[in-house]
N, C-alpha and C positions, 0 to 999 in steps of 0.2 A: 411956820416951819415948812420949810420944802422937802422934796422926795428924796434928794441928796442927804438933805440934815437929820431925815429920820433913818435911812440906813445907816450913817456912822454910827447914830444914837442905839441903834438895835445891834449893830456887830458889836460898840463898845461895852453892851451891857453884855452880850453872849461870851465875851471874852474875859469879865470881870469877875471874882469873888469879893465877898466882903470878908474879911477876916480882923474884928476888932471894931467892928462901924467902917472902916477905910479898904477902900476898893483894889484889890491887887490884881493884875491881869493872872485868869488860871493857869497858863502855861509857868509860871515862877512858882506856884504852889503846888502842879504835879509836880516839878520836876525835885523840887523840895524834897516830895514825899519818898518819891522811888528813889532819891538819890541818897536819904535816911534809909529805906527799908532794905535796898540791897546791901547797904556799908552792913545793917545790922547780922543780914542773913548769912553775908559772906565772911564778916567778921565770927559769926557763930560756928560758920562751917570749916573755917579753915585755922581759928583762934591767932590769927596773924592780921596786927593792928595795920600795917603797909599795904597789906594786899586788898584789905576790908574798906579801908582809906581812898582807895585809887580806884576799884571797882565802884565806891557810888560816886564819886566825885565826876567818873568818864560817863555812867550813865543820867546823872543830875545834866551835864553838861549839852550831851545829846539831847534828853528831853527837854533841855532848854530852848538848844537852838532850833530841830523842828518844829516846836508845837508853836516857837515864838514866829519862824515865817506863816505855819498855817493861821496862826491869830492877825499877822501885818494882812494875809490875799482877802482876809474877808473883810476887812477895814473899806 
């Protein structure tokens, strides 16, 4: 194994979860998570399914697409 082959090896384990046995990159499971727990927060807070809807959906999508470039730079 070369020094190339163990860095990928090491960013692509730093960027992995296991959920189930199978490896899903973390950035698609935070953004999961916050993108549930605001729909729930703002759904609670505002009891309006459209606005509860659209608010995790924009922040799911965001933390999608940050955390998914910061996981490609350390690749």
């Amino acid at each position: 194994m070369t020094t190339a082959d163990f860095r990928t090896t090491a960013a692509r384990v730093a960027c992995d979860v296991n959920v189930a046995g199978v490896p899903w990159p973390a950035y698609k499971v935070i953004a999961l998570v916050l993108g549930a727990v605001v729909a729930l927060v703002v759904g609670v807070a505002t009891t309006t399914a459209a606005t509860a809807v659209l608010a995790g959906a924009g922040v799911g999508t965001v933390t999608w697409v940050v955390f998914s470039a910061f996981c490609a730079a350390t690749r």
